[in-house]
Each structure stands twice: as C-alpha cells, then as structure tokens.
N, C-alpha and C positions, 0 to 999 in steps of 0.2 A: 499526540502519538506517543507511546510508549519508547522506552529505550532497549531497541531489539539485541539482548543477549548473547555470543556466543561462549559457553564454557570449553574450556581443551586446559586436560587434566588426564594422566594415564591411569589415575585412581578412580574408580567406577565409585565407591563409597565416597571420596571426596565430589566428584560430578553430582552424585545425586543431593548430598548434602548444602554444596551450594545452592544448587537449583532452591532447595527449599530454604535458603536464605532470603530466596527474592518472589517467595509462592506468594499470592496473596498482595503485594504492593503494585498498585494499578498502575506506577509509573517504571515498571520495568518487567519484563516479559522474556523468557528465555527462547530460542530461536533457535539453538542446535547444541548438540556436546560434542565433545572429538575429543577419542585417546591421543591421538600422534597427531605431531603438526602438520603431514602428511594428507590425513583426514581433515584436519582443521582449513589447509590451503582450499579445498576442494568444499568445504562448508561457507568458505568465507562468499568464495565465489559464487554460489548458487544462492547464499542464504543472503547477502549483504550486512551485517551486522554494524551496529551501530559500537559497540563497543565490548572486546574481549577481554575476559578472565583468563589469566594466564600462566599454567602451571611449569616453572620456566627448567624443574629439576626432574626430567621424565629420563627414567633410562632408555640408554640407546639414543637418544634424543636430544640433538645440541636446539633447547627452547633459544638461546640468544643469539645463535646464525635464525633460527627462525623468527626473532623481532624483527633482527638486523634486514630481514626482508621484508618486511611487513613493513616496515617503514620505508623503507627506500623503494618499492615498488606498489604499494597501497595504504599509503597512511593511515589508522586508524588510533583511535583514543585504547590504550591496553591497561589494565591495572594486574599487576603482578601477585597473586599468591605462594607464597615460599613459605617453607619451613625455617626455624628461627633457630638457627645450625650456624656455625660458624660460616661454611662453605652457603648455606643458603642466603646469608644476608649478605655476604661477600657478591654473589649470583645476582641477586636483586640489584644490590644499587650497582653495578653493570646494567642490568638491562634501565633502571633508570637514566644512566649514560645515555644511552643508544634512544632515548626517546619514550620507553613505557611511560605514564602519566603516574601512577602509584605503585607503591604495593602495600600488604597488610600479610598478618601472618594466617598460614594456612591451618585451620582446623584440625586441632588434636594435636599440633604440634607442642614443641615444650616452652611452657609459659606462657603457652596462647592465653588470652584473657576465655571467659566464657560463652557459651554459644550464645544467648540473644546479644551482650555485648560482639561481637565477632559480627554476626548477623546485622545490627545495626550499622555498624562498621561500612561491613561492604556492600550495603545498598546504597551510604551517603557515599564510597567514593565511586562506585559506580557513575552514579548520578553525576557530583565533578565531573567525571574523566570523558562522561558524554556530552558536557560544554565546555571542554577545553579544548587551547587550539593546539592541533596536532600536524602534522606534515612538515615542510619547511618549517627552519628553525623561526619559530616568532618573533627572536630578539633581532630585527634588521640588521647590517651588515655586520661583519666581522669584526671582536673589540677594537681592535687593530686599527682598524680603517675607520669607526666610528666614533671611539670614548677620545673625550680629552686627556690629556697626561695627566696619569696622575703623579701627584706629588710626590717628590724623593728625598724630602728633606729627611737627615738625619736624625734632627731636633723637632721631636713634634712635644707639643703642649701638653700637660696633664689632661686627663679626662677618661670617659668611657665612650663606646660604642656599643649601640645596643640593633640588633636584626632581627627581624621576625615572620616565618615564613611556612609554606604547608604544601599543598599540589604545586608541584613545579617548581620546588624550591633547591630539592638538590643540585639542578643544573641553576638556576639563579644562583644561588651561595658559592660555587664554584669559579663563576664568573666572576664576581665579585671579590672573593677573596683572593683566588693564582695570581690575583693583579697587582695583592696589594705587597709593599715593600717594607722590608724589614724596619725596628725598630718603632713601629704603630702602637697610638694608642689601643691598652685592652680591648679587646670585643667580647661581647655574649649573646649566644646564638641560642635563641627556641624554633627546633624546627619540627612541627609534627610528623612522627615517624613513629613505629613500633618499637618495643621494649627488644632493646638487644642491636639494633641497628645503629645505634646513634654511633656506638665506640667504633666499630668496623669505618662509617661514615667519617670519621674524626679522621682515625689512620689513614685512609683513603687519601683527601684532604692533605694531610703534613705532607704526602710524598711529593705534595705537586705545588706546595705555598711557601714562600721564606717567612710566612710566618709560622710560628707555634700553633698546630691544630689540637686540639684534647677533648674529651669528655670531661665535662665539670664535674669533679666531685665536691667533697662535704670539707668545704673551709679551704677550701685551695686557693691560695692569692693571684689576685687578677695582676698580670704586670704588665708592663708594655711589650708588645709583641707576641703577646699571647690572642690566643680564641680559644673561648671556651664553649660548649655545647652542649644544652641541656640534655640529660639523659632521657631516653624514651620512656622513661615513667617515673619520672619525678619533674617537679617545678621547680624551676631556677629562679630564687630569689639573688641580687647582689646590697651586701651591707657592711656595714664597717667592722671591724673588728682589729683591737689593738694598735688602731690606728692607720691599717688597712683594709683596700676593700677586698671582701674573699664572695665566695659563692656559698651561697645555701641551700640547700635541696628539701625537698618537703614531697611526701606521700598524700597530703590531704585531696579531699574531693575534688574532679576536673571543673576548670571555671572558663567560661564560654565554650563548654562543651569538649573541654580539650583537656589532657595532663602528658606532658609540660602544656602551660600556658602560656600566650606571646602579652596576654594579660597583665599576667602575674608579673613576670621580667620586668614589663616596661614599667608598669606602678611601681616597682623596686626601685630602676633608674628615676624615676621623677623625685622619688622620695631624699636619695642622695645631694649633700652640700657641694656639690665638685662644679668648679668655673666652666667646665665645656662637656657639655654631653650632645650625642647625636644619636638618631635611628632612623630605620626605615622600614616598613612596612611593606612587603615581598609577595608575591604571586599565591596566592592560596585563595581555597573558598571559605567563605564562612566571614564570621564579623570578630574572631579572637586576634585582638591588638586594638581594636578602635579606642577601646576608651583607655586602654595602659598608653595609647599612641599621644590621647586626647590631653591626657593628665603630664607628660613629657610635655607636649610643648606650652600646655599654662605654667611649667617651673620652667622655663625660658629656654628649652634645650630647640636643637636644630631637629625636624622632624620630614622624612621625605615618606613620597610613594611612587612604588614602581608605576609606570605609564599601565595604562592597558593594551595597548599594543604590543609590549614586550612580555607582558604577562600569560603564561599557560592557562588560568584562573582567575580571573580579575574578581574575586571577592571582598576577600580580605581590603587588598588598598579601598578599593571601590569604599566596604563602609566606612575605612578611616577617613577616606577624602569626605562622604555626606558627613560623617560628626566635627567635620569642620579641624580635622585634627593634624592635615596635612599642610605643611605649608608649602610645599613645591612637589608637585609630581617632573619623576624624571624617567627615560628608558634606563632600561637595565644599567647598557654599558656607562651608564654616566653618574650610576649612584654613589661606586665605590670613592672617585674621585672628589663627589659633592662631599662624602660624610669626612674626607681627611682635610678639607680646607679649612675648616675652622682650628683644628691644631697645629695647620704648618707652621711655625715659627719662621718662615724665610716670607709668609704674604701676613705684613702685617693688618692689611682692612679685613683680611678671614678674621682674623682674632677676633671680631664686633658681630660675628655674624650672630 
C-alpha cells in the first residue's frame, strides 16, 4: 500500500509543487491538500492520511497549536516544511519539540538546495516519517524515573565523545545532553538537518544544558565541556592540531548519502591517538555511521546503540548493530550515563572499559 499523502500549505504554488515532488513514485500517493489547518482537520478526518506535509508558517495561522493537536488528539507521523529564515528554523525545531518527525527546507526558499535535490529529499523523509513511531513518547518512562545517575564527577578523564543521529534525533540529543553535567569530556555532534538550522539548534540546546552548546566551526578547539555540532552542510572532521584537537569542516561530496556525515565524524574519531573515546549511534534512518561506528570500535573505543524501542527510526542503529559495530545496545535514557563512565575518574573499573 502506498503512503497516503496529506499536503496543508497556505501556498497554492508551494501545494502544487510538492504534489509533484512525489508524482510518479509508486510508493507515495497524495490524498488531499489544505490551505488552513482548519481544512486540514476536516481532510484528515475524512481522508485518514498516513502522513502530513507541514506548512507550520501560514498567516493568520498558529501551524504549532495545530501539531500541538494533532498530536495530542490523533497522532500522526508529520514532517515540517519551512523556510530557512531565522524565525522559520526557530518555528521548526519547535514543532520538532512538540513531536513533528522532520523538517526540510521549503521550496524556493533562500539556500534551499535545488529541486530534484529538494524532491529527493522529501520523498526519503516522507517515507521515514511513515515508519516512525509516533504518539506517546517512545522513549518509556520519564528520565527521571528511568536513567541511572549519571555521573558528577568533577574530574573526568581525557578523551572524546562522539554522537551521531538523523529522524528523531533532536529530541534524542536533547535528552541526552540537558542531562549531562558540567565539566565533560568534548562531544561532537552530526546531526542530519538542513543548512541553516544547526546554529539556531545549538542556541537552543546551550539555554537548557551546563554544558557548552555551539556550532562547530573551522579549527575551533574541542575542550572539556564543550559540544560542538556539525553545521548543516559541512562534514565534521576532529584532528589534532598544534597539539590540540580542533574541528574541521570540509564541503566535499555527501558520503552515505549524507553532508555532514555521522561517517565521516566517526572515521575521524577512530583515527585519533586519545586513551578514551566513546559514541553512540542515535535514532535515524538509513545506514550513515555504521561503518565510521564499525571502525571506532576496531581502534578500541566504547561504541553503543540506541535500543529500538526508544528509537523514532530504528535504521541507523539497526545497520550499526548488523555490521557488528555495536557493542551494547541501550534505551535512550541510559546512553548519556554509559558514554561518561569510562572517564569518571571517581569509578576506577570505568577506566578499563
């Protein structure tokens, strides 16, 4: 069966445009359009739709009181179209708060990549967001109630952390990081997102983490306590320099299909001399990190995957775990706590892990 369609978009040119985004691909079918959300509630219910396009910046028209229902009274898989505007990518990852599954930038907006790219785009995350799990929160109980403590040592050990994530990662990466405590070893973050969202994404993040949240730029020193975030369209390499490690960015070709790549990252981390490295492989589709995942753990670093139960998309882990590259799958709330145990200086058997 096909993945029935609904678009709701106040743009009649942007409406028609998607539509032909997805003319012609036998595995997705459109099933209605709607200016207002209005029309849209009124489509959903007659039409049933497997998964909505989401125009969340319509005037006159609060789009994220209308997720904010759409989830809470019929959950469905939504992927967000916005403009690549300051206020629109602020907009978006809100409604990825609130439960949307994606977004991607809208058509004609500024910077948008080109239409068969664009087009490509939003039929693969179409497809995602129509096998992801949606409604109640996936990740089982409250951190709270669920994760072990995590560590507070003041004194953690040298090293890196390395994360790598795509559908359903904003809210994964959030979890994961508000948790963690100040003075932490470096992290570096590939998260697949559009070009322009990552910084917005980063600010976001620092208001609500004791750690340092940023967008990585070009030779920025990785230090403890820091996160740094690969930009939406560049590859985060980490390599030494001067005798520290800094970040590198690189414009070349997307590799597993991706720029940033969760690839690219982790081959960089494997490739580093450093006594304690860690990562984890995070809720996305597709197979970008398996083998950057595969190659960490043959240079003896700590390598996890999120469970599938916790995960909105279970690709990503999924292929790291078949290439044999995971060595423990854990749920969400229990990753952040695994990856700081091998540098708490206060548990000395972590130190072996």
């Amino acid at each position: 069966m096909p993945i029935r369609l609904l678009i709701v978009d106040d743009s009649a040119v942007a409406r028609r445009m998607l539509a032909e985004f997805v003319a012609g691909d036998p595995e997705i079918v459109v099933v209605g359009t709607a200016a207002t959300p209005l029309i849209a509630r009124e489509k959903i219910k007659a039409l049933s739709p497997d998964v909505i396009s989401l125009d969340i910046e319509m005037p006159q028209m609060d789009g994220l009181q209308f997720l904010a229902r759409i989830m809470a009274l019929r959950p469905m898989p939504v992927v967000v179209v916005s403009a690549l505007s300051e206020a629109g990518t602020e907009t978006s990852l809100r409604a990825l708060e609130l439960g949307a599954v994606d977004v991607m930038a809208k058509p004609g907006s500024a910077g948008a990549a080109n239409l068969p790219e664009l087009a490509a785009e939003y039929r693969r995350k179409l497809k995602a967001a129509a096998r992801a799990r949606v409604g109640a929160r996936p990740l089982g109980a409250p951190a709270a109630a669920s994760a072990p403590a995590m560590p507070q040592s003041q004194a953690f050990a040298d090293g890196l952390i390395a994360l790598g994530a795509s559908t359903g990662g904003v809210e994964a990466l959030g979890i994961i990081l508000e948790a963690l405590p100040a003075g932490i070893p470096p992290i570096v973050v590939t998260q697949h997102m559009p070009r322009g969202f990552t910084a917005n994404f980063a600010r976001r993040l620092a208001t609500r983490c004791a750690v340092r949240v940023v967008e990585a730029a070009p030779d920025m020193k990785l230090l403890q306590g820091l996160v740094a975030i690969a930009p939406g369209d560049a590859h985060l390499e980490v390599v030494r320099k001067a005798g520290a490690l800094v970040c590198r960015l690189s414009d070349t070709s997307p590799v597993s299909g991706h720029r940033p790549s969760v690839d690219v990252m982790f081959a960089s981390v494997a490739r580093l001399a450093l006594p304690r490295r860690a990562a984890a492989i995070l809720t996305g589709m597709g197979r970008d990190g398996a083998a950057g995942l595969a190659a960490l753990r043959q240079s003896g670093a700590l390598t996890l995957g999120q469970t599938e139960a916790s995960c909105v998309v279970y690709g990503m882990p999924r292929a790291a775990r078949e290439a044999g590259a995971v060595m423990q799958e854990l749920p969400l709330v229990e990753i952040g706590p695994a990856l700081l145990a091998p540098f708490c200086l206060e548990d000395t058997d972590a130190l072996h892990v």
